[in-house]
N, C-alpha and C positions, 0 to 999 in steps of 0.2 A: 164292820160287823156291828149289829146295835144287837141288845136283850133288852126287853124289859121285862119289870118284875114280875114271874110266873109264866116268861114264854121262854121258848129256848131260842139263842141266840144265831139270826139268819144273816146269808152272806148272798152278793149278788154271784153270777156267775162268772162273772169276767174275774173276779177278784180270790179266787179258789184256784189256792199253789197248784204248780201242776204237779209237785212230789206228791200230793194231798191222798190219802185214804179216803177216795168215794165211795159209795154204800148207795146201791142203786134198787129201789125197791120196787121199783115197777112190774109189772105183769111180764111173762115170757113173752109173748106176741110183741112188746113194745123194745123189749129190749133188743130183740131181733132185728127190729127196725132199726138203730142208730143208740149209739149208747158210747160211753168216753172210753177209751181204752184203758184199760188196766184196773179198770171200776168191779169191785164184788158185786156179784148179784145176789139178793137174796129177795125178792115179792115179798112184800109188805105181810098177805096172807100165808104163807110159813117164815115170817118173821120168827117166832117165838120161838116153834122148833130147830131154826137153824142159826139160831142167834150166836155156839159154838164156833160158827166159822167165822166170825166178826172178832170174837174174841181172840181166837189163834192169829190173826193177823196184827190184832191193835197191838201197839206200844205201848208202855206202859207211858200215862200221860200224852198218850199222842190223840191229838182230836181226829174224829170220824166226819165225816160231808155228806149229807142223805140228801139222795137225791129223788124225784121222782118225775112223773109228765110235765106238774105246776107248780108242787109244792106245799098241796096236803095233805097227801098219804106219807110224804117225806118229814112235816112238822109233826106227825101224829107218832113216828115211829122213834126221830129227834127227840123228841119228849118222854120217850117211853125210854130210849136210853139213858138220856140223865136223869131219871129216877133211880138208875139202878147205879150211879156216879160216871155214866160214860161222856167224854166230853165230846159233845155232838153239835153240831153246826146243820141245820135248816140251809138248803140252797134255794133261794130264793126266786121262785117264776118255773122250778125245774127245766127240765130238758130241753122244757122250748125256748126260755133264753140262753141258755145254754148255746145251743146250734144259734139265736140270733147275735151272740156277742161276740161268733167264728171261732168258739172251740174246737177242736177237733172232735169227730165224734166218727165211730167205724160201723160198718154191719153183717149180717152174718152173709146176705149173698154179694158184697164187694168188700172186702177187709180195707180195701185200699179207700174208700167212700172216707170222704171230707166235707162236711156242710159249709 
């Protein structure tokens, strides 16, 4: 994981525990598509109002993994958590190296679908 100063700190995808608290803020249409199992969903665009359910799950001091398609609607929203002191990690490249590093990844019409 590297930060530098004034960005929030990005991880690849291969390298994202798989106990990990993902944070998947992609659009509904995408997530439909293939998305990691056990990942929260929250769309980036009601982030703000659903932000509640991030918190009822987080640990206290447990870091969050935002994920998104590439990985700039994920840095933009990473960033917007640790402003607020959440310890949030950038997944860097999103979804799509994700599914290229042979994550697993599930979908709404094959639950059984593994990239």
């Amino acid at each position: 994981m590297n930060a530098l100063p004034g960005q929030v700190p990005q991880i690849d995808a291969a390298s994202v525990p798989s106990e990990a608290l993902l944070l998947d803020v992609r659009e509904d249409d995408e997530w439909a598509a293939g998305r990691a199992e056990g990942a929260l969903h929250i769309p980036m665009s009601e982030f703000v109002a659903r932000q509640g359910e991030l918190t009822e799950r987080l640990g206290e001091s447990e870091r969050v993994y935002v994920v998104c398609r590439v990985g700039g609607r994920s840095a933009q929203v990473a960033a917007y958590l640790a402003q607020q002191g959440v310890a949030a990690v950038n997944v860097d490249g999103g979804m799509l190296a994700w599914e290229s590093a042979g994550r697993p990844l599930v979908g709404d019409n094959d639950p059984a679908f593994v990239a």
